[in-house]
N, C-alpha and C positions, 0 to 999 in steps of 0.2 A: 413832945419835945419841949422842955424849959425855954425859958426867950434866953439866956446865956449861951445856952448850946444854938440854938435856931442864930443868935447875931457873932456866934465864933464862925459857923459854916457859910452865912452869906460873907462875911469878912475874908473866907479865905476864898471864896468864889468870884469876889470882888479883886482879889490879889492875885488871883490864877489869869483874870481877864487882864487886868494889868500888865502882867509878864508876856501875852501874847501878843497886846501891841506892841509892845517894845521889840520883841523877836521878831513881827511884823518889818517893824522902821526897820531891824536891823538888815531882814533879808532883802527888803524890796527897795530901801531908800526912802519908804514913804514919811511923810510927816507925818508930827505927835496927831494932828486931826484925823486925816484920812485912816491912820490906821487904829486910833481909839473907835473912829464910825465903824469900822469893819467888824473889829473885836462888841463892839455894843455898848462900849462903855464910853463916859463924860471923860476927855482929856486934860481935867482937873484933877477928876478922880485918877487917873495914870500918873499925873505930876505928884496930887496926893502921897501915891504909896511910891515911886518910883524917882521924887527927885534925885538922889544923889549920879543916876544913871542917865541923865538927862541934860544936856549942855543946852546953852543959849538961846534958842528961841521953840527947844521941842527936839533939837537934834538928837540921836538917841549915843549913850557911848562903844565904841566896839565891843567890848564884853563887862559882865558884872562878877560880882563873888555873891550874888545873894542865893539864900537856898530855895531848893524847890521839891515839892515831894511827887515824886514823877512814878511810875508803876514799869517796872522793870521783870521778863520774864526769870523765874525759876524755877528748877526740877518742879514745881507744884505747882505753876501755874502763875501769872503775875499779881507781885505784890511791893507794894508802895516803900521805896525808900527817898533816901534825901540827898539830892544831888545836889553839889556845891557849886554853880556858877555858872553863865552861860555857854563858857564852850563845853563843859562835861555834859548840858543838857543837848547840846548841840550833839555831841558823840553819838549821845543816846537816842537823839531822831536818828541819826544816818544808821546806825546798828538796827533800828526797827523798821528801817528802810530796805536794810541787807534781808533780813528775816521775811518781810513782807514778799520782796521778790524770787527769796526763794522757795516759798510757799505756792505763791502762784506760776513760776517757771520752773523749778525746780535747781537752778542757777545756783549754786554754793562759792562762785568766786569771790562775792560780795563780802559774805562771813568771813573767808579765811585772813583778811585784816584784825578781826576782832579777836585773833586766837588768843589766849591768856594776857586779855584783859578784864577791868573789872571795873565800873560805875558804882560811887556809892557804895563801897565795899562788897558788891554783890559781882560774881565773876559772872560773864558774858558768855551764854549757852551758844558755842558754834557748831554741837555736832547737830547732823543735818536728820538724821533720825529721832532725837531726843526733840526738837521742832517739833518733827511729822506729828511725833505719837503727842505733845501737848496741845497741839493745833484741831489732829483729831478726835481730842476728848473736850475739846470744847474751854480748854483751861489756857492760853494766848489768844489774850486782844490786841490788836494790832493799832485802830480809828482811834485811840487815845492814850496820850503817854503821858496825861495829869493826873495827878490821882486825885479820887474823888472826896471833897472833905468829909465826909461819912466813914471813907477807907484808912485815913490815916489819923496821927494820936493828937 
């Protein structure tokens, strides 16, 4: 790996930990520290890449518009597109939340909110078959919905 390529992938590694304490403060209320220590990252480094989302002493603000490259299921299994802002990313946990639980309970109530929608320009798989058969070819991950900067351009 070139050192360009190795300091673009810790940069957006660095950017991906940043978006998670913020999502943090946002869920829990926590402050920029507590939830920069959780994430692992210097809450400099959060202010760094995240000031304009960030009010007064570390407060985080209710939603952003910045982009994120999140990994989203398709007919072929999931692959990385660009979701615009945090409540779309937001969407995007609770849909693989939907999925998750109906995976392990078999539960479809969850999905049927999600019918003909679509993140990211990519439309939202509800039928509960086309799940089973990706899930059991081993092609839907569920434990991560950032995409890895190796996986995207």
């Amino acid at each position: 790996m070139r050192n360009g390529e190795k300091q673009r992938r810790l940069s957006k590694e660095t950017y991906n930990r940043a978006l998670h304490a913020l999502a943090r403060m946002r869920r829990t209320g926590s402050s920029l520290t507590a939830a920069a220590r959780e994430e692992h990252i210097d809450p400099r480094t959060v202010r760094k890449h995240l000031r304009a989302d960030l009010r007064g002493r570390g407060k985080a603000t209710k939603a952003d518009r910045r982009h994120r490259d999140m990994l989203i299921p398709t007919p072929i299994g999931n692959a990385p597109v660009t979701v615009r802002g945090s409540r779309q990313a937001s969407q995007l946990g609770k849909y693989m939340s939907a999925v998750g639980k109906y995976l392990r309970t078999g539960d479809v109530e969850g999905l049927a909110q999600f019918k003909n929608q679509s993140i990211g320009g990519q439309a939202l798989i509800t039928e509960p078959n086309a799940l089973s058969v990706l899930a059991e070819a081993g092609a839907l991950t569920l434990e991560e919905i950032y995409a890895h900067p190796e996986s995207s351009s």
